[in-house]
C-alpha positions in Angstrom: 0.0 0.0 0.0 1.1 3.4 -1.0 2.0 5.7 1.8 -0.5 8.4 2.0 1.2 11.7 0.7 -0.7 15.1 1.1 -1.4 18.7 -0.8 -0.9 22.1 1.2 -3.1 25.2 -0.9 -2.2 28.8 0.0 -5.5 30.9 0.1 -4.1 34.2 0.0 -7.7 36.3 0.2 -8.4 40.5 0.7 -9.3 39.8 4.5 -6.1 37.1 5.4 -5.0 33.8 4.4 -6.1 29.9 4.4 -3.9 27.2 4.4 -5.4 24.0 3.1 -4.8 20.5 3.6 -5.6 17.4 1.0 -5.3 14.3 1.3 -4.2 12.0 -1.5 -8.0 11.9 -2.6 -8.2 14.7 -2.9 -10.3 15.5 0.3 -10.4 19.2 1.8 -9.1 17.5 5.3 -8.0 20.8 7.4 -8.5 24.6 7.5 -6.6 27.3 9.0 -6.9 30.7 9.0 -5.2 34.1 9.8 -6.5 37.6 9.2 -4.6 40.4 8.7 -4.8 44.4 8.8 -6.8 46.6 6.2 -4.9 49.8 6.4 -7.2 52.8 5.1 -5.6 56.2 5.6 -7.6 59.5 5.7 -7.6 59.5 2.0 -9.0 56.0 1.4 -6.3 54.3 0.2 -6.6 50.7 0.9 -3.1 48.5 1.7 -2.0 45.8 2.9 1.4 44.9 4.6 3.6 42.4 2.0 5.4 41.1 5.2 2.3 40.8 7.3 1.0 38.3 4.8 4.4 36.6 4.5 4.2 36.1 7.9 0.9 35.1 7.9 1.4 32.4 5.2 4.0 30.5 7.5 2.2 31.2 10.6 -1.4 29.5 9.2 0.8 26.9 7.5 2.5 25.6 11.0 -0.7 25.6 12.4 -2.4 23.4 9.7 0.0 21.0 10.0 0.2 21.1 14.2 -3.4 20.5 14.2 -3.8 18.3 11.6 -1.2 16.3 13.4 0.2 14.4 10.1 3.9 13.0 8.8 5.1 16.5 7.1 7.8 14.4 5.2 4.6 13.5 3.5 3.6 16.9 2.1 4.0 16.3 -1.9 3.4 20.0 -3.4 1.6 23.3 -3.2 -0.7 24.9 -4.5 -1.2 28.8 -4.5 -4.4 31.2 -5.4 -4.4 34.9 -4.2 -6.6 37.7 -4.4 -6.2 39.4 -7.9 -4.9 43.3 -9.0 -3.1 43.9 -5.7 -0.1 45.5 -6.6 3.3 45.8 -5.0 7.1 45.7 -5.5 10.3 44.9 -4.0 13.9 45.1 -4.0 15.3 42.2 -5.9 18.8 41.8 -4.1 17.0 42.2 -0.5 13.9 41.2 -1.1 12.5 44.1 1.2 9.0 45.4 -0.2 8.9 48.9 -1.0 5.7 50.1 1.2 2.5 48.7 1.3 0.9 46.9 -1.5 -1.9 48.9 -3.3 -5.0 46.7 -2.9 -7.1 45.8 -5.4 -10.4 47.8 -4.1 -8.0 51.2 -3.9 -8.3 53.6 -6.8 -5.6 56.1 -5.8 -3.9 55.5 -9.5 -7.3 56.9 -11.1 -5.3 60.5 -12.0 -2.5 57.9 -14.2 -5.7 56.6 -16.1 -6.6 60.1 -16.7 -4.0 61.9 -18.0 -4.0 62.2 -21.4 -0.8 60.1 -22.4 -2.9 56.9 -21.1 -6.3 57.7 -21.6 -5.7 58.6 -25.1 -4.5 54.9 -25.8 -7.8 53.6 -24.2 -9.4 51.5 -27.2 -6.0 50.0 -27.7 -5.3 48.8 -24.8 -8.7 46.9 -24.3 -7.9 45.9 -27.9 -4.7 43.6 -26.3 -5.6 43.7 -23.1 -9.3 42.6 -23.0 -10.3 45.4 -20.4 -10.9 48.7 -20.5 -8.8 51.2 -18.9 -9.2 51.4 -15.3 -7.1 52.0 -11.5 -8.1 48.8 -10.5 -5.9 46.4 -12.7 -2.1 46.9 -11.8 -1.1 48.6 -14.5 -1.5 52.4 -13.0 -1.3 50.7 -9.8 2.7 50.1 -10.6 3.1 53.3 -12.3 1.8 55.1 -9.5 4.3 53.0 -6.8 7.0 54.1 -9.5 6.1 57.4 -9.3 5.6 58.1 -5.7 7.9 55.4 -3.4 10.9 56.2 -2.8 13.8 54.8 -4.7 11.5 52.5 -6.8 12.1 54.5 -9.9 16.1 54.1 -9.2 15.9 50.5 -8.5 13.6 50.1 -11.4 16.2 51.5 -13.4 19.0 49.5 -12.1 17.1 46.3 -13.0 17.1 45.5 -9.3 12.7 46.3 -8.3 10.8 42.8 -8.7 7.0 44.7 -8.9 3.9 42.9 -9.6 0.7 40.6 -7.8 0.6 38.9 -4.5 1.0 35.2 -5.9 4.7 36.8 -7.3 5.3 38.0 -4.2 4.4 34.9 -2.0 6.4 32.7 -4.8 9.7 35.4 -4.6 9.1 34.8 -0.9 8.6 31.1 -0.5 11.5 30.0 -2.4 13.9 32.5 -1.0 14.2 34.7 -4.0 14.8 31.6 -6.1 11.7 32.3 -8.1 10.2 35.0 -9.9 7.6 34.1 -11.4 3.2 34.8 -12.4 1.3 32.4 -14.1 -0.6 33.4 -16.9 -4.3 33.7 -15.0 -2.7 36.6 -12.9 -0.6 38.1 -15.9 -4.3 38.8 -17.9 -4.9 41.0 -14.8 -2.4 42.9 -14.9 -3.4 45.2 -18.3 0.0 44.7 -19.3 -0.3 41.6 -20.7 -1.2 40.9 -24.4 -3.7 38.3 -24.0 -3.0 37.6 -27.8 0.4 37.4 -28.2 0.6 35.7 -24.5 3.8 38.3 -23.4 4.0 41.7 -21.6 3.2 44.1 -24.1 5.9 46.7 -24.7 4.1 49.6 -26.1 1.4 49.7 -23.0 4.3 49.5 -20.5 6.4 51.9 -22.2 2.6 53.8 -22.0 2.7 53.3 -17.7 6.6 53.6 -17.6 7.0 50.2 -16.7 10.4 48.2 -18.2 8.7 44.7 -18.9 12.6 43.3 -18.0 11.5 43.6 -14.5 8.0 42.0 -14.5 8.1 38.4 -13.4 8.6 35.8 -15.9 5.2 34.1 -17.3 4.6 30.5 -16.8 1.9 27.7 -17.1 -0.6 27.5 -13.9 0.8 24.2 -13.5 4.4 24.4 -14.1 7.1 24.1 -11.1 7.0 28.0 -9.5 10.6 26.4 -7.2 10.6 24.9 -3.8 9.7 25.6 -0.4 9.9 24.1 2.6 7.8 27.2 4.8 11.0 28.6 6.5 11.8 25.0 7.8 8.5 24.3 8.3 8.7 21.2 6.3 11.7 19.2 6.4 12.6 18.9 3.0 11.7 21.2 0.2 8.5 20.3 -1.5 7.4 21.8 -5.3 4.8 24.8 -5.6 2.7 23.2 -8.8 0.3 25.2 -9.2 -0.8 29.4 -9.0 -4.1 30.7 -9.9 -6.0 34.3 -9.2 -8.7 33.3 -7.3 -11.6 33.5 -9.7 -10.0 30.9 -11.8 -8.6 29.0 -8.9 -12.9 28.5 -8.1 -13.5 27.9 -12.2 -11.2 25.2 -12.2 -11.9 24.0 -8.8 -15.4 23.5 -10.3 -14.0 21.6 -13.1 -15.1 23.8 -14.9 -12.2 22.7 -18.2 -15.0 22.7 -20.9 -16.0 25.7 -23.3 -19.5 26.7 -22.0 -19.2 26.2 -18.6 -19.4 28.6 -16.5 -19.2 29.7 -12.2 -21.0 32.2 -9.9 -19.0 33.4 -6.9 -21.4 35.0 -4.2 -19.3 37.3 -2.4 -19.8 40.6 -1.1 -19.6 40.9 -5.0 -19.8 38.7 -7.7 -17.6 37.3 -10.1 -19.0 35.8 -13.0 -17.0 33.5 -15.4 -17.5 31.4 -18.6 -14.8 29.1 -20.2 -14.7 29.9 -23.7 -11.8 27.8 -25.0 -8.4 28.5 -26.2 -10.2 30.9 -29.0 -10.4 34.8 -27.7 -13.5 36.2 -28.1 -13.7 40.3 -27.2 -16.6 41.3 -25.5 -19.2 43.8 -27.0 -21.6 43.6 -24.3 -19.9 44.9 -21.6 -17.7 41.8 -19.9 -14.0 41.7 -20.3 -11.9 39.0 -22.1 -8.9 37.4 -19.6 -7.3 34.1 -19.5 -7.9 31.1 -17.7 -5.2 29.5 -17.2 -2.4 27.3 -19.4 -2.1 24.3 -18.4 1.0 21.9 -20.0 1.1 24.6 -22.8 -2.6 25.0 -23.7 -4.2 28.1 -22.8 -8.2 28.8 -22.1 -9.8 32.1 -22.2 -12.9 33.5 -20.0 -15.3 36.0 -19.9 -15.4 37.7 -17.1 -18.4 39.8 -15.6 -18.0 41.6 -12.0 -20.9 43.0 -9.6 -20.6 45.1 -7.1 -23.5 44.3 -5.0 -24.5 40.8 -4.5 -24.2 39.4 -1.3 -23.6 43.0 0.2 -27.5 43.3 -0.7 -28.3 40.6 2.0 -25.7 42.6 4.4 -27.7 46.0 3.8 -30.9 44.5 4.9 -29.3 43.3 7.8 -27.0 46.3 9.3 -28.7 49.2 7.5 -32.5 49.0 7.0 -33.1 46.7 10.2 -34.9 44.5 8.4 -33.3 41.2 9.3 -31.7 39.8 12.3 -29.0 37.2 10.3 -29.0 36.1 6.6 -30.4 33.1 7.1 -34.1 34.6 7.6 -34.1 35.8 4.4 -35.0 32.4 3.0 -38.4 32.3 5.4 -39.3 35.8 4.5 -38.7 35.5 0.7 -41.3 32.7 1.0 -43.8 34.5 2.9 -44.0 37.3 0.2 -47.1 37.8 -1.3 -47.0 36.1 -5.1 -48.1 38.7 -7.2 -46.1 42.1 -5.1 -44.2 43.6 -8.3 -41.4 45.4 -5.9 -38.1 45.3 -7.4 -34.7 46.6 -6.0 -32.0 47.8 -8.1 -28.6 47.6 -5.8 -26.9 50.8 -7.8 -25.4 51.6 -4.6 -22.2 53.0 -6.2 -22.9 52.9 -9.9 -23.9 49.3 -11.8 -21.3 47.0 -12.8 -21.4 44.6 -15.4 -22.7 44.4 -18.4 -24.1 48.2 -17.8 -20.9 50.1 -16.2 -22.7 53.2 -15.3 -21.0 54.6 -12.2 -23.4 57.1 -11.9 -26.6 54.9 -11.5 -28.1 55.0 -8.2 -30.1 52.5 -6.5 -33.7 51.8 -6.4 -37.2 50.4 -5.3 -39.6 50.8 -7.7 -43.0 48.6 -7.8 -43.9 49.1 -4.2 -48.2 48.9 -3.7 -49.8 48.2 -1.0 -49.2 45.0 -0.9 -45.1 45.6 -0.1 -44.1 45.2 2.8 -40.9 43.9 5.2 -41.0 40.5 3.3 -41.6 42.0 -0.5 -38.5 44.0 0.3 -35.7 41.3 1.5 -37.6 38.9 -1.4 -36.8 42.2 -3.7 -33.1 42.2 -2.0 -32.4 38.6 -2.8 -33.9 38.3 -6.2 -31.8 41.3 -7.7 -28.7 39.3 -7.0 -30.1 36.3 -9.3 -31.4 39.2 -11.9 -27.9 40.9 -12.3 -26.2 37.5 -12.3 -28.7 36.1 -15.3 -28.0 40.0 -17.2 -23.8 38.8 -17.3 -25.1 35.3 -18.5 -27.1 36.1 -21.1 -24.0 39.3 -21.9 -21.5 36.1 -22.3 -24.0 34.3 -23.9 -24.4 36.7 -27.0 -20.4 37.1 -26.7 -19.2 33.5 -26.8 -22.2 32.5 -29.1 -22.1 29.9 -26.8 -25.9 28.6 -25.4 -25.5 27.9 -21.1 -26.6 25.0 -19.7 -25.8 25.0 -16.1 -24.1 27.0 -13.6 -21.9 26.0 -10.5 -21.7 28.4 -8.0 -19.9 29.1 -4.4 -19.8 31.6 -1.8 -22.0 31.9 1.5 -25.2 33.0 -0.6 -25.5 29.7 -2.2 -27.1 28.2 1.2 -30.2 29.8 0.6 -32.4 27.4 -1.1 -34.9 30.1 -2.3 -32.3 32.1 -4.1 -30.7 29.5 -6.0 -34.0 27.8 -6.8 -35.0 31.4 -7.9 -31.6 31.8 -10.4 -32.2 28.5 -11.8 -35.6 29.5 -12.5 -34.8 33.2 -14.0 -31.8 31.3 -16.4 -33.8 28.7 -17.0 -30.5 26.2 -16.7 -29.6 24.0 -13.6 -27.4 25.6 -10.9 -25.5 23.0 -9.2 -24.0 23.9 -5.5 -21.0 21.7 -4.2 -20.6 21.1 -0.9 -17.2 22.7 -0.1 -16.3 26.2 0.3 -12.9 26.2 -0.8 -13.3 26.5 -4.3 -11.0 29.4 -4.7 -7.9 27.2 -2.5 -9.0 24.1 -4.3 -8.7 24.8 -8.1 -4.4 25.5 -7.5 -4.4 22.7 -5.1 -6.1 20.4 -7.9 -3.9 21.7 -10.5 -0.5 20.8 -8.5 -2.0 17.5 -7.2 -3.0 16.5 -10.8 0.9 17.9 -12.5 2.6 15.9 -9.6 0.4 12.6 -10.5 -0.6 12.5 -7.2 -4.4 12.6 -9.1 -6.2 12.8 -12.0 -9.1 14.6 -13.1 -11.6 12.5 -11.6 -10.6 14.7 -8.7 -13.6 16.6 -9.5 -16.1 14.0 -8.3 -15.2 14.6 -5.0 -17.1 17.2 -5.2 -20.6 16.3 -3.8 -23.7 18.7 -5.3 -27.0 19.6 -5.0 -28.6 20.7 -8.0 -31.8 23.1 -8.6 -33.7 22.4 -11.6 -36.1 25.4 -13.4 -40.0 25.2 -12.1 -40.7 28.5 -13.1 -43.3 29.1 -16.4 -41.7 30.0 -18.8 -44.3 32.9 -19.6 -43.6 34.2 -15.4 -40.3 33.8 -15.9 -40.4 36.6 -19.3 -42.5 38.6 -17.2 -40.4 38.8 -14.1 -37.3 39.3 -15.8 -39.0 41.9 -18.3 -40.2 44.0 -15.1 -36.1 43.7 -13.9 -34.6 45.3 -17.3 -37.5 48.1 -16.9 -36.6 48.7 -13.4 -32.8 48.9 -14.6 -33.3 51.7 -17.7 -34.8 53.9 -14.6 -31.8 54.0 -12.7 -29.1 54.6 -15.9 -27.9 57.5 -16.0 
């Protein structure tokens, strides 16, 4: 009998970091976690400490393994996935960050997008790039660290500043400056990558006054990033196989490999992502165009849609209208609502995301009779969420030409039964929920596990789901989402 051997995945997440434990089924066997600061200074700038979450990352990972109480000469690989746009960079002899790291939510880089040198190259940039100009992909992000830390211009100049996203960072870090690497999932963030030609493209970096030279080197999502051993840790170095974003780390950890298929995540957002195939398609209806992943050479392309307010609906309703006590009674008064009340909430809290990217919309209720009441409104609250994800659906849909059949989803939302029997029924498609969720930890740890031949991809049946099918009539279901589109046009600006 073979000895078992085990998989450690890095989490690294906005609010702190999970370490992960599999077994070699593939089983989710341990958690740990460790939160770390959100610094937000008096002009909103949002950072986080690159050391902090260094620290952090060995911390969790001792504690997985003390509590898990396993042989660590049997940890095979890891697997990384990290939230996505956070920017930062570091000397490359020392390996000392230069400040904080300019989180992805922070849009103190918005006057770089502005000025006309980068603004005027707008169109051409989303040509290669996929996404429209913007502070949150690391692009200005970078320029504005060049610009405004000390001594990064000079290093960058000597060809000694490493600068780029967390999962560079935690790699540098992890095998002691060893590695410096990205995979290509996190290089389509960056909007300096061609998503095309697959390379840093020199004309937009020469646009941000970036020297590609000192951007990490590219590689597949399941290549060999170096080794590690967690600062002794482990007794023996062990491989880092696999690095994904997180949004692609939950598409593949929902085996998600096929054109067509496509994931939900319920956060306090949503992101919204479609396989499309190794075939680039750019969007026209208002979703952006990324990669992936490449795995052993081959590279897949996604549609991407992100919402602002999803889950942070259900957390409105709670801590600023009153109206609920927890989350979990929105299920009982959703189902209480009376049938026919036509109330519907449009979350434009700060602007509408995708596919309508109006940042001036603001929200509204608009329907209310005298029928509405405390239950018409938190039913209005968790409907919108399925209405904005079905609008990105059918966006991808027209994009990709590509008809959707089901959709997996994660993310705390997906426990309420009456919100994912009431997106099944508004998409008219299955929505199947797994029972894990550590999507985001387990796509990177599946990818290692699978590179090392530690499993294959009937690693995704370990994923037990629950699937809603469509009861709605079809003629209700028109109707319903008809009424959302008119309630939508009231709000653009």
């Amino acid at each position: 009998m073979m000895s078992e051997q085990y998989m450690i995945s890095i989490d690294q997440s906005t609010q702190g970091t999970k370490a992960l434990l599999f077994d070699s089924s593939g089983s989710l066997i341990r958690r740990a976690d460790q939160p770390h600061e959100q610094i937000i200074n008096e002009k909103g700038w949002v950072s986080h400490d690159p050391m902090e979450i260094y620290r952090n990352i060995i911390k969790v990972t001792e504690r997985l393994l003390d509590e898990a109480q396993i042989d660590r000469s049997r940890v095979a690989g890891v697997g990384i996935s990290n939230q996505r746009e956070t920017s930062l960079a570091w000397n490359r002899i020392t390996g000392e960050p230069m400040g904080l790291a300019v989180v992805w939510q922070c849009a103190r880089a918005a006057d770089i997008c502005d000025q006309a040198a980068v603004a005027g190259h707008a169109e051409m940039i989303r040509q290669k790039t996929g996404m429209n100009l913007s502070p949150y992909f690391p692009a200005s992000k970078i320029a504005w660290i060049l610009r405004n830390v000390e001594g990064a211009r000079e290093l960058s100049d000597a060809g000694e500043l490493c600068h780029g996203t967390i999962d560079s960072w935690v790699v540098y870090k992890l095998t002691r400056g060893a590695s410096y690497k990205t995979d290509y999932s996190n290089a389509s963030r960056t909007q300096l990558f061609n998503i095309f030609d697959l390379k840093w493209d020199e004309e937009i970096c020469g646009i941000f006054g970036i020297d590609p030279k000192n951007l990490p080197e590219v590689c597949d999502s399941n290549s060999n990033f170096g080794e590690t051993d967690f600062d002794g840790v482990l007794p023996h170095p062990v491989p880092i196989h696999g690095v994904l974003g997180d949004s692609h780390g939950a598409l593949f950890g929902q085996g998600c490999l096929e054109p067509g298929m496509m994931k939900s995540t319920y956060g306090t957002g949503s992101s919204i992502m479609m396989n499309i195939g190794e075939t680039p398609v750019l969007s026209t209806h208002g979703v952006v165009t990324s990669l992936a992943w490449s795995m052993d050479g081959k590279v897949n392309y996604v549609l991407e849609g992100n919402l602002n307010y999803t889950g942070a609906v259900i957390t409105w309703l709670k801590d600023d209208l009153k109206m609920i006590a927890s989350p979990e009674e929105t299920q009982s008064l959703a189902e209480q609502a009376a049938a026919d009340d036509p109330l519907y909430l449009v979350p434009a809290f700060s602007g509408l995301g995708a596919p309508y990217w109006d940042s001036r919309a603001t929200a509204m209720l608009t329907g209310m009779t005298r029928t509405t009441g405390r239950a018409e409104v938190v039913r209005a609250g968790l409907e919108c969420i399925a209405y904005q994800i079905q609008d990105v659906i059918e966006a991808m849909s027209e994009d990709s030409q590509v008809k959707v059949h089901e959709l997996r989803v994660d993310g705390g939302p997906t426990k309420n039964a009456y919100l994912m029997q009431f997106q099944s029924d508004i998409a008219g498609i299955d929505v199947q929920v797994p029972d894990s969720d550590e999507l985001s930890g387990m796509g990177p740890a599946y990818a290692a596990g699978m590179a090392l031949g530690l499993w294959d991809q009937t690693v995704f049946e370990k994923l037990n789901r629950k699937k809603y099918a469509p009861k709605m009539d079809a003629e209700l279901r028109n109707k319903k989402y008809e009424g959302w589109k008119k309630a939508v046009e009231k709000v653009l600006a």
